[in-house]
Backbone atoms as SQL, in Angstrom:
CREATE TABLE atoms (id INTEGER PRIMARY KEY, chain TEXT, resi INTEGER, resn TEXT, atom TEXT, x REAL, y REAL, z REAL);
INSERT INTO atoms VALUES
  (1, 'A', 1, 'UNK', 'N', 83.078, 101.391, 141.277),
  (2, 'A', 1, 'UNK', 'CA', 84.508, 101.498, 141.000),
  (3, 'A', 1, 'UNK', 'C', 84.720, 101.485, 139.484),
  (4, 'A', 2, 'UNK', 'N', 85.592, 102.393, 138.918),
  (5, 'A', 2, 'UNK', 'CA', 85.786, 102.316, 137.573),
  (6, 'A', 2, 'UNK', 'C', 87.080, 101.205, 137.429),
  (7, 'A', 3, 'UNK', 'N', 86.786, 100.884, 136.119),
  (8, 'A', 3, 'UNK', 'CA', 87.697, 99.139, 135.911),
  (9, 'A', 3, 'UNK', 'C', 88.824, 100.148, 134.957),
  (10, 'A', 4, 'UNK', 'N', 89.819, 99.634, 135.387),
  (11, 'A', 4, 'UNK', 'CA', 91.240, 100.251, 134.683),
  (12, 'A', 4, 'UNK', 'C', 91.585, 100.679, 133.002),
  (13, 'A', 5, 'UNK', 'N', 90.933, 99.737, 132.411),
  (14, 'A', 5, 'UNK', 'CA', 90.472, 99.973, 131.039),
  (15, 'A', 5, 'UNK', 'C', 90.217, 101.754, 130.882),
  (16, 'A', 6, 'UNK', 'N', 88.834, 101.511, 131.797),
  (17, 'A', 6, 'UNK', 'CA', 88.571, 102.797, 131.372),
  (18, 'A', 6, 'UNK', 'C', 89.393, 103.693, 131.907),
  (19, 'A', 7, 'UNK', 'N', 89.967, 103.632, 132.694),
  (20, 'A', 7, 'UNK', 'CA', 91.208, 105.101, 133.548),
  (21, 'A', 7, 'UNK', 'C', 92.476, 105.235, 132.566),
  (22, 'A', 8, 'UNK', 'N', 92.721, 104.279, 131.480),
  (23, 'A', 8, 'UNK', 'CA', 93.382, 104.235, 131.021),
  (24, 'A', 8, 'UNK', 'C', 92.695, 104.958, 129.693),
  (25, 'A', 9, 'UNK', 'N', 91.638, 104.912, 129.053),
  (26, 'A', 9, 'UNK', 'CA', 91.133, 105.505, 127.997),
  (27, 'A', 9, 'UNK', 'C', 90.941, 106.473, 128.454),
  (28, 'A', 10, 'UNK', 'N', 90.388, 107.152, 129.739),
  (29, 'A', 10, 'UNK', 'CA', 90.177, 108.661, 130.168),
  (30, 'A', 10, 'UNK', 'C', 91.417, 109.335, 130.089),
  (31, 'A', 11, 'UNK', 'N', 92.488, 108.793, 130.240),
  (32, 'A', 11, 'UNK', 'CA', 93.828, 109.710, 130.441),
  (33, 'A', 11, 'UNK', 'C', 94.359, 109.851, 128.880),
  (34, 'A', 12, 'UNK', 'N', 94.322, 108.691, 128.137),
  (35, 'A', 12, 'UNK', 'CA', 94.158, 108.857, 126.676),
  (36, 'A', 12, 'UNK', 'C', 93.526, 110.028, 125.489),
  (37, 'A', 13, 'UNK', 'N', 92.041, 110.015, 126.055),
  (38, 'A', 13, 'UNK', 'CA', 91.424, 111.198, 125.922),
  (39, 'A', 13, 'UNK', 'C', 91.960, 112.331, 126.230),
  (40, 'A', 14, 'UNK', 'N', 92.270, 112.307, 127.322),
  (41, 'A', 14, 'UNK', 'CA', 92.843, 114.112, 127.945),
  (42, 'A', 14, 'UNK', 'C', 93.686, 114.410, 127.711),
  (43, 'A', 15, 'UNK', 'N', 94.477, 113.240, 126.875),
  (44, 'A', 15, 'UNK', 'CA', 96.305, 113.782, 126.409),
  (45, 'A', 15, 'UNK', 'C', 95.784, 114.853, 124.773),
  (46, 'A', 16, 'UNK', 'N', 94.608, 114.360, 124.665),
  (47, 'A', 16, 'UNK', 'CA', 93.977, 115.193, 122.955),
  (48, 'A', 16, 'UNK', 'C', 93.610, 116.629, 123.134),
  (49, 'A', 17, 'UNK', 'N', 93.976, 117.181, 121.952),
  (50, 'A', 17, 'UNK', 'CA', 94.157, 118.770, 122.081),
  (51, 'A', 17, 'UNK', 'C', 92.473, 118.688, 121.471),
  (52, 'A', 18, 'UNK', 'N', 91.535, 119.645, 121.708),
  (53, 'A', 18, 'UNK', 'CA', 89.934, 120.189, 120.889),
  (54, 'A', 18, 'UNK', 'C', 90.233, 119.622, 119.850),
  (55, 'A', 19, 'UNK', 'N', 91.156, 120.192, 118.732),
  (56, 'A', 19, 'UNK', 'CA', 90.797, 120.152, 117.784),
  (57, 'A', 19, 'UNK', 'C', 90.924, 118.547, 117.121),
  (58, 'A', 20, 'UNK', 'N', 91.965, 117.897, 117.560),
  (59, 'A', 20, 'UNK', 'CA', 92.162, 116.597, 117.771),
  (60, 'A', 20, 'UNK', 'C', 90.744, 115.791, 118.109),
  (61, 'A', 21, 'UNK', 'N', 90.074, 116.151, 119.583),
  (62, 'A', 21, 'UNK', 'CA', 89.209, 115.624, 119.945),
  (63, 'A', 21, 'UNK', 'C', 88.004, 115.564, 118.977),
  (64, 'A', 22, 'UNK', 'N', 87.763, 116.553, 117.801),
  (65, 'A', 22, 'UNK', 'CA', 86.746, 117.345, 117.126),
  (66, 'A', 22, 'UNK', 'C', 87.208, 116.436, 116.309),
  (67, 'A', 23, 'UNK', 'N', 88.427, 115.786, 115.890),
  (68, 'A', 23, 'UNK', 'CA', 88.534, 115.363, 114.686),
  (69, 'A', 23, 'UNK', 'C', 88.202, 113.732, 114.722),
  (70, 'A', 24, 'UNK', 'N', 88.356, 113.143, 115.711),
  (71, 'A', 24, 'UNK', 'CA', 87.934, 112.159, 116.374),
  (72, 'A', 24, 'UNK', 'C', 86.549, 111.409, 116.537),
  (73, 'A', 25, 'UNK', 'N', 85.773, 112.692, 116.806),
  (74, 'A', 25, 'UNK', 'CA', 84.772, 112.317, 116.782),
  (75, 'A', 25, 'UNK', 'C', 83.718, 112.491, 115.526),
  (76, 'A', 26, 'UNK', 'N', 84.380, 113.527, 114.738),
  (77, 'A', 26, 'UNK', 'CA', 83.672, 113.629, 113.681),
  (78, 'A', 26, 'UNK', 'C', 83.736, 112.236, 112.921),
  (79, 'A', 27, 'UNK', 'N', 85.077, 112.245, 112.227),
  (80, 'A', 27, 'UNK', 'CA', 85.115, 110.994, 110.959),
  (81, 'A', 27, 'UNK', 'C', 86.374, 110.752, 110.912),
  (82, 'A', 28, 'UNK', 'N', 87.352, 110.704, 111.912),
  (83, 'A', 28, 'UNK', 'CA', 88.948, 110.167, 111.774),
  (84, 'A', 28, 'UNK', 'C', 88.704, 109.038, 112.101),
  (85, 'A', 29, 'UNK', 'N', 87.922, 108.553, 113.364),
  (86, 'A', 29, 'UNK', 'CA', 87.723, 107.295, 113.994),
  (87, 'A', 29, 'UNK', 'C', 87.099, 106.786, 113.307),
  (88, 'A', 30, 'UNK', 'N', 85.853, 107.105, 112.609),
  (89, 'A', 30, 'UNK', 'CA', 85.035, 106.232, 111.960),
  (90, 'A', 30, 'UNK', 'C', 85.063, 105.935, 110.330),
  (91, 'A', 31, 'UNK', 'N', 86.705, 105.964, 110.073),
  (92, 'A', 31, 'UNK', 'CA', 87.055, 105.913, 108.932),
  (93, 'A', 31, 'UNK', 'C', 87.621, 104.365, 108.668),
  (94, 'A', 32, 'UNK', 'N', 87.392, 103.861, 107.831),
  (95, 'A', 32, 'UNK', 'CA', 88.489, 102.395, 107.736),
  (96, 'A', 32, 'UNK', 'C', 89.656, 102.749, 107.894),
  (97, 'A', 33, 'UNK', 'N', 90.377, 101.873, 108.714),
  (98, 'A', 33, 'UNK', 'CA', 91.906, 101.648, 108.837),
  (99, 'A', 33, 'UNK', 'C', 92.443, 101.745, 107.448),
  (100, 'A', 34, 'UNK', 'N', 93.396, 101.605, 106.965),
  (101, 'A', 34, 'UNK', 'CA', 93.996, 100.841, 105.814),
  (102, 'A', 34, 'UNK', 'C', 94.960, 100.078, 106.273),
  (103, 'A', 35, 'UNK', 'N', 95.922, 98.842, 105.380),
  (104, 'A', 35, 'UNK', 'CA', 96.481, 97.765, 106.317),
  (105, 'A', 35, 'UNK', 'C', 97.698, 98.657, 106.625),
  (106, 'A', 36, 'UNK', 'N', 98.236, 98.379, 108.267),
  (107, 'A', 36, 'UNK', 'CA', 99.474, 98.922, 108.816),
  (108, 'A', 36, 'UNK', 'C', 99.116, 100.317, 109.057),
  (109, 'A', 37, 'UNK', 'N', 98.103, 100.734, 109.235),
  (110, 'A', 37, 'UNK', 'CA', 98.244, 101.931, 109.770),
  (111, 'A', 37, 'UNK', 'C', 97.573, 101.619, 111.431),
  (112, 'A', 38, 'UNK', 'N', 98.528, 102.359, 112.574),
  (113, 'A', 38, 'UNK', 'CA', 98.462, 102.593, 113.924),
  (114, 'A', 38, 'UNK', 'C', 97.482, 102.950, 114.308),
  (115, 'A', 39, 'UNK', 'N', 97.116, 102.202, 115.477),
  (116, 'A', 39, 'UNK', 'CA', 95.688, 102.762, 116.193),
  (117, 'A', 39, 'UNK', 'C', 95.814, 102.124, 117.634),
  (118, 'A', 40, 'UNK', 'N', 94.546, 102.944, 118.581),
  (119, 'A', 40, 'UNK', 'CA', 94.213, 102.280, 119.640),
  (120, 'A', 40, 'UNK', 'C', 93.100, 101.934, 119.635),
  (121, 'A', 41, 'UNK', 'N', 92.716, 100.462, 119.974),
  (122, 'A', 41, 'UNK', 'CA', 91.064, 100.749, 120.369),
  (123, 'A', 41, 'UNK', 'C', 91.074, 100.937, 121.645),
  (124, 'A', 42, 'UNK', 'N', 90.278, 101.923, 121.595),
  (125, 'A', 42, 'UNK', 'CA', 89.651, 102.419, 123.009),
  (126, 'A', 42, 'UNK', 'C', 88.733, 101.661, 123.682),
  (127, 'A', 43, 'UNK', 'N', 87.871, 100.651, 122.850),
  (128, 'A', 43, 'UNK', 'CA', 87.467, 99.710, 124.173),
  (129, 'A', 43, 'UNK', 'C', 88.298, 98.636, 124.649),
  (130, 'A', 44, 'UNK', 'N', 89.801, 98.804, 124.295),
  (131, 'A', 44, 'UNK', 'CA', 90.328, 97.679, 124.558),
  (132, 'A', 44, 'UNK', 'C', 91.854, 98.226, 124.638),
  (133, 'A', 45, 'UNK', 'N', 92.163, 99.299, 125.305),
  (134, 'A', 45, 'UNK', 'CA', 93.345, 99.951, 125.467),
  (135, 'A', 45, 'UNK', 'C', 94.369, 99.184, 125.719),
  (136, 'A', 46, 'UNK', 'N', 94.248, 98.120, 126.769),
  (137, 'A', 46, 'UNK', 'CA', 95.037, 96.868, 127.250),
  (138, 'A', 46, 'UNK', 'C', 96.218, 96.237, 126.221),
  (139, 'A', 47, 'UNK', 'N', 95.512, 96.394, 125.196),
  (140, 'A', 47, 'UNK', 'CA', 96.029, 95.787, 123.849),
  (141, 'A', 47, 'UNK', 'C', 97.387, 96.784, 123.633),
  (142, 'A', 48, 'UNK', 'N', 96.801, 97.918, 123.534),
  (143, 'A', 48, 'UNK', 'CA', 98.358, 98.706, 123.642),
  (144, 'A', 48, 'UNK', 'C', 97.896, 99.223, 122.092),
  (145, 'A', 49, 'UNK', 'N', 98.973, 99.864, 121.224),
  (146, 'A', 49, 'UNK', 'CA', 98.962, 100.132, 119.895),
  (147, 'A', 49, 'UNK', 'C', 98.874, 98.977, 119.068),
  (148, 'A', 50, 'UNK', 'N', 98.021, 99.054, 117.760),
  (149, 'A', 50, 'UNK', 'CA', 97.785, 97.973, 117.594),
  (150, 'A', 50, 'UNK', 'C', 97.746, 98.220, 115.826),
  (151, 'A', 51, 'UNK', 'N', 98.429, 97.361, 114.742),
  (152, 'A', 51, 'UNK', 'CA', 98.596, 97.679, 113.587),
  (153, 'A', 51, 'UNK', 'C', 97.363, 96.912, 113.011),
  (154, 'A', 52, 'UNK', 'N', 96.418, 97.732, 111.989),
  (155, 'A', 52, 'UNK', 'CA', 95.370, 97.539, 111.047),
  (156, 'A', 52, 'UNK', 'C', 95.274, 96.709, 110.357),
  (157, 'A', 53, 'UNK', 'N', 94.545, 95.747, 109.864),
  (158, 'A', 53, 'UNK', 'CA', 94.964, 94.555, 108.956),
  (159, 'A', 53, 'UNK', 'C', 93.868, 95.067, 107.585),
  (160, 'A', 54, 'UNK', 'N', 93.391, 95.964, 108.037),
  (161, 'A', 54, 'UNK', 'CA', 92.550, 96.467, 106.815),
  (162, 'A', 54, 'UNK', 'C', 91.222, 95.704, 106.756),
  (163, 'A', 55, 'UNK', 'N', 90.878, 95.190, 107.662),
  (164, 'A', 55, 'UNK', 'CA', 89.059, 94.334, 108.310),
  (165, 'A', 55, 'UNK', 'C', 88.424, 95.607, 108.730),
  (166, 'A', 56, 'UNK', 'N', 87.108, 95.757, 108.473),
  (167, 'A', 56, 'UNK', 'CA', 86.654, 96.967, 109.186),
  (168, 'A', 56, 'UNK', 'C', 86.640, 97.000, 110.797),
  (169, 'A', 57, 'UNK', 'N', 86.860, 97.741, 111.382),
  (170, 'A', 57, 'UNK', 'CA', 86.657, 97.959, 112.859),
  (171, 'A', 57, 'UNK', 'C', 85.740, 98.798, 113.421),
  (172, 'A', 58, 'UNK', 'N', 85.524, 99.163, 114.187),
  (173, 'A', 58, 'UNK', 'CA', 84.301, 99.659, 115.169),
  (174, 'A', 58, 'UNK', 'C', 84.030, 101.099, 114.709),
  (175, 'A', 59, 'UNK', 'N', 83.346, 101.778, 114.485),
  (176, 'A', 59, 'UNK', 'CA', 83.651, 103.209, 114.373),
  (177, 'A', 59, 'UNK', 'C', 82.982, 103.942, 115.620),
  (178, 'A', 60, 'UNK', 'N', 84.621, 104.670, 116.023),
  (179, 'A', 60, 'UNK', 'CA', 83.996, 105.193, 116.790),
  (180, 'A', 60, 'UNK', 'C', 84.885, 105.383, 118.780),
  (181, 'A', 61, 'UNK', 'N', 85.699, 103.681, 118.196),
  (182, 'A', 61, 'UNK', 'CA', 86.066, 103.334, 119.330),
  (183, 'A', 61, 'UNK', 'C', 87.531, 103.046, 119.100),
  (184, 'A', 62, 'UNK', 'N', 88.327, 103.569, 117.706),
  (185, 'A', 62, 'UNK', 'CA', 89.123, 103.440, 117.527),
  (186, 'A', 62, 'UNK', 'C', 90.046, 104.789, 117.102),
  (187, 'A', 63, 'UNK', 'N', 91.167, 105.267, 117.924),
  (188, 'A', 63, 'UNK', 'CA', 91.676, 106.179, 117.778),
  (189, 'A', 63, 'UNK', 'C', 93.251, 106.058, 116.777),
  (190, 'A', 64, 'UNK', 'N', 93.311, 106.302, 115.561),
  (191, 'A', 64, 'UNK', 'CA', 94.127, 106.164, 114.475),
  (192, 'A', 64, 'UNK', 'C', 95.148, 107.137, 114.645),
  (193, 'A', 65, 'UNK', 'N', 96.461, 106.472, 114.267),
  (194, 'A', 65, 'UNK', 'CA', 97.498, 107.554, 114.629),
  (195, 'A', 65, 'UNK', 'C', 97.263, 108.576, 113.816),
  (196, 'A', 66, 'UNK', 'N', 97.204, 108.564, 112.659),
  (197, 'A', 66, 'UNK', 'CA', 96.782, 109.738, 111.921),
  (198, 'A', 66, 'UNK', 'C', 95.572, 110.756, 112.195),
  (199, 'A', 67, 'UNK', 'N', 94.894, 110.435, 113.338),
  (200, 'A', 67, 'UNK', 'CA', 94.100, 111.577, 113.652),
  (201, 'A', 67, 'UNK', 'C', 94.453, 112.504, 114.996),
  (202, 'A', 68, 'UNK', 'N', 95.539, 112.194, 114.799),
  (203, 'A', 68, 'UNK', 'CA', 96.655, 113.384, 116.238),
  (204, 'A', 68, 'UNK', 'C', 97.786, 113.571, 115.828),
  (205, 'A', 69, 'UNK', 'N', 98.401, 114.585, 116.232),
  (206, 'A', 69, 'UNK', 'CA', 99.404, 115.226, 116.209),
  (207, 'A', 69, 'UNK', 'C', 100.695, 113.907, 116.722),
  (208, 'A', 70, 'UNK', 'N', 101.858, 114.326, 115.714),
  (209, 'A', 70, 'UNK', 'CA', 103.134, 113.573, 116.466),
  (210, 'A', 70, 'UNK', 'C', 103.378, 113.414, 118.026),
  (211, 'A', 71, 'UNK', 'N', 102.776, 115.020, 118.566),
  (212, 'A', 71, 'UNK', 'CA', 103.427, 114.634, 120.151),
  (213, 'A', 71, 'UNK', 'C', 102.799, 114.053, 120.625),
  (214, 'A', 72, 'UNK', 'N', 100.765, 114.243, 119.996),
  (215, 'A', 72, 'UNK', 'CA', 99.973, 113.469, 121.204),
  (216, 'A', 72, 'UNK', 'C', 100.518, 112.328, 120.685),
  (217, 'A', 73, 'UNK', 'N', 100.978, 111.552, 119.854),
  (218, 'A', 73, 'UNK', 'CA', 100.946, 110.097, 119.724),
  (219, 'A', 73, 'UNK', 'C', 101.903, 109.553, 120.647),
  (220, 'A', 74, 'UNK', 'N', 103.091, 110.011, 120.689),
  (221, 'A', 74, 'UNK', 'CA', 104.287, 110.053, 121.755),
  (222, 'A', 74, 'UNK', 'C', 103.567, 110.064, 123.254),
  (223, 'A', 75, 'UNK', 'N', 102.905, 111.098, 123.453),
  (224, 'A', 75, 'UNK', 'CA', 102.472, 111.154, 125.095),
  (225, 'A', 75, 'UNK', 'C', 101.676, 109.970, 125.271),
  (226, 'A', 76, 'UNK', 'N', 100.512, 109.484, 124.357),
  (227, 'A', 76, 'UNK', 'CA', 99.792, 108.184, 124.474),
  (228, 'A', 76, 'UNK', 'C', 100.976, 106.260, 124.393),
  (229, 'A', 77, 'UNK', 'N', 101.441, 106.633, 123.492),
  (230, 'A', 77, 'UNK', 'CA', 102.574, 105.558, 123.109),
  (231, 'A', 77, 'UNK', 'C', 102.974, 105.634, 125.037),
  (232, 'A', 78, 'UNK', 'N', 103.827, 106.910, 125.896),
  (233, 'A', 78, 'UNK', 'CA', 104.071, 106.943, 127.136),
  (234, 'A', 78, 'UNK', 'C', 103.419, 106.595, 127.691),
  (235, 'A', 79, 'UNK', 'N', 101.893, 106.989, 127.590),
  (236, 'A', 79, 'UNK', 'CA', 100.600, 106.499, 128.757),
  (237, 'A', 79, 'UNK', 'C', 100.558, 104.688, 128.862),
  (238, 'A', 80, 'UNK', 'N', 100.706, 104.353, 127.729),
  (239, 'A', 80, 'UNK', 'CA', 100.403, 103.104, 127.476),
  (240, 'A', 80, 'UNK', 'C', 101.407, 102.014, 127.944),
  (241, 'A', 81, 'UNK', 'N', 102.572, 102.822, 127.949),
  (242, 'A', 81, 'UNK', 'CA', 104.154, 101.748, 128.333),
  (243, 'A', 81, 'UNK', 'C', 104.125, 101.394, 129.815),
  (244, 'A', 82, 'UNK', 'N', 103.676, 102.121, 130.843),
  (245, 'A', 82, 'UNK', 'CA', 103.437, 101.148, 132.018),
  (246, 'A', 82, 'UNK', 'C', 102.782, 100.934, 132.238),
  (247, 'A', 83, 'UNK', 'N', 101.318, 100.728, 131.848),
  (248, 'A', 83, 'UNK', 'CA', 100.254, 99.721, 131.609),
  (249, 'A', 83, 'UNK', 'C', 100.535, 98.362, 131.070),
  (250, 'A', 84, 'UNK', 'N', 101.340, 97.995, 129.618),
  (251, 'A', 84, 'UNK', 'CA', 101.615, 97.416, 129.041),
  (252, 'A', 84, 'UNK', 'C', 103.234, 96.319, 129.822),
  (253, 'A', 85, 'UNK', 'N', 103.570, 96.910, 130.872),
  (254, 'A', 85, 'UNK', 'CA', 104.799, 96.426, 131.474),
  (255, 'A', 85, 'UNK', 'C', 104.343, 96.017, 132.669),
  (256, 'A', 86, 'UNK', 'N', 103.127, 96.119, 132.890),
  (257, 'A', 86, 'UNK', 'CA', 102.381, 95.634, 134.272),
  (258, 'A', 86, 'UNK', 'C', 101.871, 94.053, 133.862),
  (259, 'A', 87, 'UNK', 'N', 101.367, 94.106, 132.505),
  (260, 'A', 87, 'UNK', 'CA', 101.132, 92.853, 132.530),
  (261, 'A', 87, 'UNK', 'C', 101.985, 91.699, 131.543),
  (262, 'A', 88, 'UNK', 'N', 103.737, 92.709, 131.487),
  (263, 'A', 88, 'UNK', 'CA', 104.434, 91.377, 130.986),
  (264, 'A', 88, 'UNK', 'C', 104.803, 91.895, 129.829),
  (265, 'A', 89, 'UNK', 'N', 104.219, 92.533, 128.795),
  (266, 'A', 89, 'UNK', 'CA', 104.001, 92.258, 127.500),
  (267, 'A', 89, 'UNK', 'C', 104.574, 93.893, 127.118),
  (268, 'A', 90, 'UNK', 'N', 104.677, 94.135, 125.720),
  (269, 'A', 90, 'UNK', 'CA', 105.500, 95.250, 125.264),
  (270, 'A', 90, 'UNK', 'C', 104.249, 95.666, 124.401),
  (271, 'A', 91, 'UNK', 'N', 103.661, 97.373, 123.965),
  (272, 'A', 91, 'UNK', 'CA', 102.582, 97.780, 123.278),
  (273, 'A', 91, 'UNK', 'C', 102.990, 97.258, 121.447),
  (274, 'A', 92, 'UNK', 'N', 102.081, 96.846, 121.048),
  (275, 'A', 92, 'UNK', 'CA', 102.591, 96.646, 119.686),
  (276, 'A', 92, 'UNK', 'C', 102.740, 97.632, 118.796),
  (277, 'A', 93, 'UNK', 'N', 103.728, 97.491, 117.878),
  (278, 'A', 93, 'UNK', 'CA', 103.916, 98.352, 116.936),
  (279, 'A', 93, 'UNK', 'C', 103.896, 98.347, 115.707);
């Protein structure tokens, strides 16, 4: 059985256009945050959007708003809001 985490990062993924995805995996993700800039980690989607404190993070497993387009960020921000209302809590911003 796949654990919800991940059904929630698979649908995450598929909201990304190629070139998005290409950019992702090259060096958007595996770039340092800087402080306050938006992200998801993807091993930990649960968390919801989550603001940078400028500590290094994972590379690799973290998807930065700046490496997608305005709408995908909107359609993910959507993916994430009834996940995030299932267990109480509002995605951070």
């Amino acid at each position: 059985m796949v654990d919800p985490p991940q059904i929630m990062r698979d649908a995450i993924l598929d909201l990304l256009s190629n070139e998005e995805v290409a950019d992702v995996a090259t060096d958007a993700s595996a770039r340092k945050l800087r402080p306050g800039d938006e992200y998801v980690d993807l091993e930990h989607v649960e968390l919801g959007v989550r603001q940078a404190s400028g500590l290094a993070t994972s590379p690799g497993y973290v998807l930065a708003r700046t490496a997608v387009s305005d709408l995908t960020w909107r359609r993910i921000i959507t993916t994430l809001i009834p996940h995030s209302s299932e267990r109480g809590t509002k995605p951070a911003r």
